[in-house]
FIPAKOL-777036 format. One record per residue: y, x, z of N, C-alpha, C in turn; residue in three letters. Coordinates in steps of 0.001 Angstrom, whole numbers. Example, Ala and Ser with C-alpha at 12.3 -4.5 7.8 and 13.67 -1.06 7.14 Angstrom:
BEGIN
(node (-5690,13190,7800),(-4500,12300,7800),(-3300,13200,7800),ALA)
(node (-2250,12850,7080),(-1060,13670,7140),(30,12900,7870),SER)
This chain:
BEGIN
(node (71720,23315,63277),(72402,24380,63977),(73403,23815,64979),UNK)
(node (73953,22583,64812),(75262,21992,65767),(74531,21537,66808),UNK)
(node (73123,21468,66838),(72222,20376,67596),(72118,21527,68738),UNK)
(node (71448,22923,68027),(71479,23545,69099),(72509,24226,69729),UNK)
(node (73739,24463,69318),(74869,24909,69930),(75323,23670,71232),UNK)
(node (75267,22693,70749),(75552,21097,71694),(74237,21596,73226),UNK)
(node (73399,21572,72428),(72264,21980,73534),(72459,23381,74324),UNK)
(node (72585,24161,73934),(73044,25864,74546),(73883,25628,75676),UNK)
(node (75452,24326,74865),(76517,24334,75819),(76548,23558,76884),UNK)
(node (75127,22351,76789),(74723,21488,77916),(73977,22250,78696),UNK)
(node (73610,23244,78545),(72638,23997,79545),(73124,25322,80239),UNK)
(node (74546,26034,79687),(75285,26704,80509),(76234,25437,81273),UNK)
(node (76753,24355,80746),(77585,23821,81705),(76359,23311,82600),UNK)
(node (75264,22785,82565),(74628,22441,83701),(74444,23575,85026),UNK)
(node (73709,24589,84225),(73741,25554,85286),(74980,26163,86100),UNK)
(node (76084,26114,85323),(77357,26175,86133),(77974,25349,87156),UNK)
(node (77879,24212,87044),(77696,23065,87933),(76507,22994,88902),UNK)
(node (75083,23420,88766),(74932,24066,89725),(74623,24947,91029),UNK)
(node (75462,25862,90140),(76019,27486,91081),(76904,27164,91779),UNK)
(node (78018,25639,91453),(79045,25822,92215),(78792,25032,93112),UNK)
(node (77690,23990,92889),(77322,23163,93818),(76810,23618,95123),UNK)
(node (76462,24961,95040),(75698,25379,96204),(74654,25365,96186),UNK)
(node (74009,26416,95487),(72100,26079,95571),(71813,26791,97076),UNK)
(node (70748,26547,97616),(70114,26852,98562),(70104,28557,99138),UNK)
(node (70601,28891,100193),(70611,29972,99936),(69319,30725,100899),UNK)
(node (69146,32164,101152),(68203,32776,101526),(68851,33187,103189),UNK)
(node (67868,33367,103835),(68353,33892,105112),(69123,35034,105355),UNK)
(node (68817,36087,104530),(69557,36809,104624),(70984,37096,103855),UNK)
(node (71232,35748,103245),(72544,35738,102472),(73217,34814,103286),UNK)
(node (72994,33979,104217),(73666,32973,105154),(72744,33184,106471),UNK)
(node (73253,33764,107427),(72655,33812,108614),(74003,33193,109836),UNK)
(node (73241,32545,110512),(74134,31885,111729),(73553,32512,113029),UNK)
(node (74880,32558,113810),(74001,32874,115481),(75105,32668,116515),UNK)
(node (74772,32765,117493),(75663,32803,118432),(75788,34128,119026),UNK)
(node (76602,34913,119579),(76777,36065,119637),(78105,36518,120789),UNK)
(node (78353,37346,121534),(79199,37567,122690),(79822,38228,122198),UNK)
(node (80883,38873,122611),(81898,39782,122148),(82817,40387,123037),UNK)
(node (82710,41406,123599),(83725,41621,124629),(85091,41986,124179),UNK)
(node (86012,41262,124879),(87260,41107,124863),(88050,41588,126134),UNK)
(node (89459,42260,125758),(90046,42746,127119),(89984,42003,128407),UNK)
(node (90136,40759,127787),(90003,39072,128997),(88605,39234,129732),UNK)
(node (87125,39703,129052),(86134,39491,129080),(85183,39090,128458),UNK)
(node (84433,38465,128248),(83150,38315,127182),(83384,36780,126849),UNK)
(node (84197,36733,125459),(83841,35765,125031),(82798,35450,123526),UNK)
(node (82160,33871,123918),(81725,33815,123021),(81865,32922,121489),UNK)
(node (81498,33842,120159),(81992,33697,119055),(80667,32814,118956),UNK)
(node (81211,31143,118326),(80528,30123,118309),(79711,29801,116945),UNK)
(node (80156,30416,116482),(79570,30527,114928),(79679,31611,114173),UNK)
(node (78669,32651,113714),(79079,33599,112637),(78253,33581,111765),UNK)
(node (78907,33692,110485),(78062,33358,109132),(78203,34514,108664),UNK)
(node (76885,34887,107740),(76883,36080,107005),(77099,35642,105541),UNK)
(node (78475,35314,104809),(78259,34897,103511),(77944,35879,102521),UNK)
(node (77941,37003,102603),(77888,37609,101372),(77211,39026,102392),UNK)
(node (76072,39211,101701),(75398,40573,102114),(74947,41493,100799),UNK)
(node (74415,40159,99877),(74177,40706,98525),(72961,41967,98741),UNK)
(node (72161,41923,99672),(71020,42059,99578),(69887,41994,98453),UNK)
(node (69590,40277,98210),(68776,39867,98064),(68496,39847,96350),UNK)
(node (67733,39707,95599),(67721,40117,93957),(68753,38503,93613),UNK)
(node (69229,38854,92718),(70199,38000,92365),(70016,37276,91565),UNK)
(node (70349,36023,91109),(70326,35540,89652),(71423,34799,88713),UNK)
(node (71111,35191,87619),(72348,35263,86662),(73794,36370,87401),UNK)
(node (73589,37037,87991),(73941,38590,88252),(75219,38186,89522),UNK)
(node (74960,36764,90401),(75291,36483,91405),(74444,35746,92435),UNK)
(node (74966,36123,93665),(74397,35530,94162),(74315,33996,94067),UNK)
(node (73100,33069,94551),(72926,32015,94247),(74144,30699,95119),UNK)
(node (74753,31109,96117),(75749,30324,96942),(77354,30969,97188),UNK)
(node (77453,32131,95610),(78375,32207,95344),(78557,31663,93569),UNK)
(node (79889,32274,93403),(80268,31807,91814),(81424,32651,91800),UNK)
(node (81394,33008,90223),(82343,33859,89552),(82719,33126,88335),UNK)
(node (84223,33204,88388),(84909,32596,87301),(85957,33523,86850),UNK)
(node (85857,33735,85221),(86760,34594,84318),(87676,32920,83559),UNK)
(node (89112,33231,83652),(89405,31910,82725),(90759,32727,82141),UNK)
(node (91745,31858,81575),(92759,31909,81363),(92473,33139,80187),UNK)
(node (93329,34153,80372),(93295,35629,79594),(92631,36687,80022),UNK)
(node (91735,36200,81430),(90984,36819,82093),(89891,37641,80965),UNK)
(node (89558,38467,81678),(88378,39507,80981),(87375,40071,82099),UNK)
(node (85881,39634,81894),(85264,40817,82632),(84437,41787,81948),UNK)
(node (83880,42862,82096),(83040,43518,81529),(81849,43360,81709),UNK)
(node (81664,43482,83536),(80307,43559,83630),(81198,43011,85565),UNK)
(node (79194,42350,86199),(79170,41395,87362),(77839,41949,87713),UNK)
(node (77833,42198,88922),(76318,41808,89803),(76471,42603,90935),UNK)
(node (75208,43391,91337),(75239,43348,92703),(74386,44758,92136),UNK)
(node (74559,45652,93106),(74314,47131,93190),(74165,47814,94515),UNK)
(node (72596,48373,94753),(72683,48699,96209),(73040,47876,97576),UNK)
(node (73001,46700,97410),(73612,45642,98615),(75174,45715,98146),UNK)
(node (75871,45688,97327),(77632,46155,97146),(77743,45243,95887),UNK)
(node (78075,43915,95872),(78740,43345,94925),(79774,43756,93763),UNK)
(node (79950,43592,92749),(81035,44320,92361),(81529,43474,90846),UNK)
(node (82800,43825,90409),(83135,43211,89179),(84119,44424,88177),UNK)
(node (83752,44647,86770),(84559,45510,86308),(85503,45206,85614),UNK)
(node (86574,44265,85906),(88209,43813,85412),(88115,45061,83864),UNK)
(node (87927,44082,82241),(89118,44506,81558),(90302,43522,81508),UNK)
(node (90470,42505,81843),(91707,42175,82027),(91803,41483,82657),UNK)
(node (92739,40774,83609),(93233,40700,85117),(93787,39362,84778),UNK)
(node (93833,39164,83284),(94739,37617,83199),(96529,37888,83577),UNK)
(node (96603,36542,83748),(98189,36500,83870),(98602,35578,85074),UNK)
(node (97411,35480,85789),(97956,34680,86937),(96772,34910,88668),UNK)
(node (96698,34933,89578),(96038,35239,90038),(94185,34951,90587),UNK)
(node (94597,33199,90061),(93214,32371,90057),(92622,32521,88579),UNK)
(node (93172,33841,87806),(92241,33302,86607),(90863,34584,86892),UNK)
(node (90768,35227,87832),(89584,35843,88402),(89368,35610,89884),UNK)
(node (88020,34685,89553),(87913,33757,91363),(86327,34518,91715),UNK)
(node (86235,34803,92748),(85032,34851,92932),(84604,34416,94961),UNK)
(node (83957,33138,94757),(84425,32064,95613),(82897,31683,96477),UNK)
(node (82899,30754,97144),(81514,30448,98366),(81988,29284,99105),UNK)
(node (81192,28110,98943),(81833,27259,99514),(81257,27223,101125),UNK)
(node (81786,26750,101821),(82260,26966,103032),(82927,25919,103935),UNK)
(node (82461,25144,104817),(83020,24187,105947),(84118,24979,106506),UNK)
(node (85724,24627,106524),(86470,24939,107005),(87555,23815,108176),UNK)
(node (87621,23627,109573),(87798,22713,110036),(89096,23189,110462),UNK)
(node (89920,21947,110164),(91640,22130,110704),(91648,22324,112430),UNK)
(node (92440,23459,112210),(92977,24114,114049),(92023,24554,114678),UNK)
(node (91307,25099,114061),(89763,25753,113987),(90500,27038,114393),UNK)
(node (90161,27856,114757),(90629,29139,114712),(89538,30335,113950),UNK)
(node (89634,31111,113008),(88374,31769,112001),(88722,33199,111742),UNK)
(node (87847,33872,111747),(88227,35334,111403),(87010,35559,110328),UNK)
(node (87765,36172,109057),(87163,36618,107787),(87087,38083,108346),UNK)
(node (86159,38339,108107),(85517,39842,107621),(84785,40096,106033),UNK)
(node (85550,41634,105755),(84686,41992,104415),(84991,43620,104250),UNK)
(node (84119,44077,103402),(84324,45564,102992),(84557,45596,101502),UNK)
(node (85822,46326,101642),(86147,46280,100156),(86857,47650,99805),UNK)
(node (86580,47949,98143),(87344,48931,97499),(87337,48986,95807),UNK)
(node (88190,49523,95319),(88475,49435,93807),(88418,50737,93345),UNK)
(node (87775,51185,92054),(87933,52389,91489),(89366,52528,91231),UNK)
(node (90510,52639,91081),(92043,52158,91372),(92572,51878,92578),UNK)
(node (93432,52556,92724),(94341,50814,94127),(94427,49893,93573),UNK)
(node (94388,48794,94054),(94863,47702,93571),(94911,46584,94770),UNK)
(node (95306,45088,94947),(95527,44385,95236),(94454,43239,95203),UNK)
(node (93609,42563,96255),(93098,41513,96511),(93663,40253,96950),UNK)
(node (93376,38739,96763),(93969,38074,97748),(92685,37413,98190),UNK)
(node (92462,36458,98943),(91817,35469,99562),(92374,34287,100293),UNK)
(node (92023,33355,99977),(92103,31941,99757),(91130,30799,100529),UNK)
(node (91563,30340,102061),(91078,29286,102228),(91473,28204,101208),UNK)
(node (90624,27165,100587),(91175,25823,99544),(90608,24620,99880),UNK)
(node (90657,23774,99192),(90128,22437,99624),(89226,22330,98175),UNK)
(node (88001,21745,97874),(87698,21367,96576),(88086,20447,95869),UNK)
(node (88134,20424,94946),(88440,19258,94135),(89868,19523,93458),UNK)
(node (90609,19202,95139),(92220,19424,94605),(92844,20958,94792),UNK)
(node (92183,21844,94877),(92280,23216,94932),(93666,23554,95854),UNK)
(node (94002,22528,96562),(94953,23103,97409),(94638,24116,98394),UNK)
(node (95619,25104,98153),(95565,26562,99239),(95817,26178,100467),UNK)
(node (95043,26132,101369),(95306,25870,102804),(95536,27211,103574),UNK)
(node (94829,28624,102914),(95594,29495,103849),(95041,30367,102837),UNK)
(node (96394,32207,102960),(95975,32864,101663),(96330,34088,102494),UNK)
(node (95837,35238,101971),(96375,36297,102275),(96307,37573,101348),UNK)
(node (96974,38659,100897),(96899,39795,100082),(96114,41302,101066),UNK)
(node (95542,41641,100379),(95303,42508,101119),(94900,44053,99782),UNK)
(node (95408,45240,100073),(95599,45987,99464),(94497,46894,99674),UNK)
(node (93621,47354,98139),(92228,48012,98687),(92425,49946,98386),UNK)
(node (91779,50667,98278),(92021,51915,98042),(90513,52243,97381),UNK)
(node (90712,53604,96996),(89078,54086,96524),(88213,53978,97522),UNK)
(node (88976,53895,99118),(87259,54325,99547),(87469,53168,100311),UNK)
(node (85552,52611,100654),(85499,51274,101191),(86305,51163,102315),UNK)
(node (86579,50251,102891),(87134,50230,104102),(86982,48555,104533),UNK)
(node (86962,48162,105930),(86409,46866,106702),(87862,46069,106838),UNK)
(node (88327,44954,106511),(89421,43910,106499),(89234,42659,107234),UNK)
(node (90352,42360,108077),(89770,41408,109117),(90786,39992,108846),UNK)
(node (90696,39178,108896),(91724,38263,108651),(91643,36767,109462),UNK)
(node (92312,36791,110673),(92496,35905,111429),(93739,34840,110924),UNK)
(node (92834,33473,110940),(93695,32551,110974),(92978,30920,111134),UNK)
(node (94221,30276,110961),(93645,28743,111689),(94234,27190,110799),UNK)
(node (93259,27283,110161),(93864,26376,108791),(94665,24693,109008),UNK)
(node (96018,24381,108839),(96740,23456,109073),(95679,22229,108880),UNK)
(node (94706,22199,107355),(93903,21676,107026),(92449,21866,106959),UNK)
(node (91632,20324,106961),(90301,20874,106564),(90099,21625,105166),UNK)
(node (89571,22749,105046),(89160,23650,103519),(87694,23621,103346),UNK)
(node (87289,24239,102148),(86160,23768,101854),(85485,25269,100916),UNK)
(node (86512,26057,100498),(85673,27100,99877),(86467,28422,100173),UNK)
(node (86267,29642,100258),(86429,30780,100372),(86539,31330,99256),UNK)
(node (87707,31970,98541),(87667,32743,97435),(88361,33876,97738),UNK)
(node (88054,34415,96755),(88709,35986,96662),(89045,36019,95490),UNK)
(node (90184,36542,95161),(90722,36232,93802),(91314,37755,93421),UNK)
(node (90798,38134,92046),(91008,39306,91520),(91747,39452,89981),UNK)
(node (92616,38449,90136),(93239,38521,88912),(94851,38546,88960),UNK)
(node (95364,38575,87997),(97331,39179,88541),(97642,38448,89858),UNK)
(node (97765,38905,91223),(97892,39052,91843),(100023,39534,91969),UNK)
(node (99776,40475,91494),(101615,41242,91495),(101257,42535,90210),UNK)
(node (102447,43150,90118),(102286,44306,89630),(100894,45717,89780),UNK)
(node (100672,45284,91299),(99614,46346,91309),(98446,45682,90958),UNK)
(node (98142,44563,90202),(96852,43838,90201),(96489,44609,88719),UNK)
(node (95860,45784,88601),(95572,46430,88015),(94104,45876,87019),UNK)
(node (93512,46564,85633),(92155,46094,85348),(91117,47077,85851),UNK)
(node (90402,47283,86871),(89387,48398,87761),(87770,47598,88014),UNK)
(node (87541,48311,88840),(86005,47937,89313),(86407,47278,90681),UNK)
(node (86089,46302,91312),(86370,45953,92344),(85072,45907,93202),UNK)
(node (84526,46182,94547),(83646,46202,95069),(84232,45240,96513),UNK)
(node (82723,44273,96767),(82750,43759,98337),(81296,43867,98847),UNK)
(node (81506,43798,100013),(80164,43464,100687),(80693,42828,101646),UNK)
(node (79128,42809,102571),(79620,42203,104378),(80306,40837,104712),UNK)
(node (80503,40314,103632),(81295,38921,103597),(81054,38193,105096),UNK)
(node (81485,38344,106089),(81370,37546,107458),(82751,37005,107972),UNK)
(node (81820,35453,108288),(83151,34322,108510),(82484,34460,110177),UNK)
(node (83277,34097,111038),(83024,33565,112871),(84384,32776,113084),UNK)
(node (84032,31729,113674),(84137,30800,113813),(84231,30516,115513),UNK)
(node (85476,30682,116333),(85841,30692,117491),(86444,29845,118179),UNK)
């Protein structure tokens, strides 16, 4: 019986290692292009846009394959996957700190880069999101921001230009502040451009 518990736990930590590694993803979960954009100045063009998260595509182990979800600390989830193209997670408990619910995509992030995050998000609750440019390994935050969701979806834009090179994209759904409530959290549309 210890033989196969040893074995069970070598074969969830393998497969967890890797999901985070980045398995291969599908076209329609990472799409690149070049693309124009008119601006008051005139038409400039956005040099890179990635589609990280569309959540389209059938999923496995109830994420997508070039993302990852992590419950740690006092964290709690109920239930994870993907519904109708709309990602989602149902928080019973939120933990006690804000990285102990990550749900993350790794991601080339280049210092003095200039980047705009896009996503659609909403919570059965209000509650509180953050997101997190980081570096791997040493999980240093290179750039973060809060952003406050409501019941109904709504599109969030987040311009910025990282001091450092980063390496993964998270979104973090765990105590956050006081309003980091335990709810359903929903994303889609996950789009990075790259200017």
């Amino acid at each position: 019986m210890k033989k196969f518990y040893a074995l069970l736990l070598i074969l969830i930590f393998t497969l967890f290692v890797a999901g985070c590694a980045g398995a291969p993803t599908t076209s329609k979960e990472t799409q690149q292009a070049v693309t124009e954009v008119k601006t008051p100045e005139g038409t400039a063009k956005v040099v890179n846009v990635t589609k990280l998260g569309v959540f389209d595509e059938p999923i496995t182990f109830s994420t997508p394959s070039n993302w990852y979800l992590v419950a740690q600390g006092t964290a709690e989830l109920e239930e994870y996957g993907a519904k109708n193209g709309v990602f989602y997670v149902k928080i019973k408990n939120p933990g006690d700190a804000f990285w102990h619910i990550q749900f993350g995509t790794h991601v080339p992030l280049s210092a003095n880069k200039k980047y705009k995050l896009s996503f659609e998000a909403k919570a059965d609750a209000p509650r509180d999101l953050q997101v997190r440019a980081i570096q791997d390994q040493t999980w240093e935050i290179v750039e973060q921001k809060v952003f406050d969701l409501t019941t109904e979806m709504q599109k969030f834009e987040w311009e910025f230009t990282p001091k450092k090179d980063a390496h993964i994209i998270v979104f973090d759904m765990g105590k956050i502040s006081e309003k980091s409530i335990a709810t359903t959290i929903y994303l889609d549309n996950v789009e990075l451009e790259e200017n």
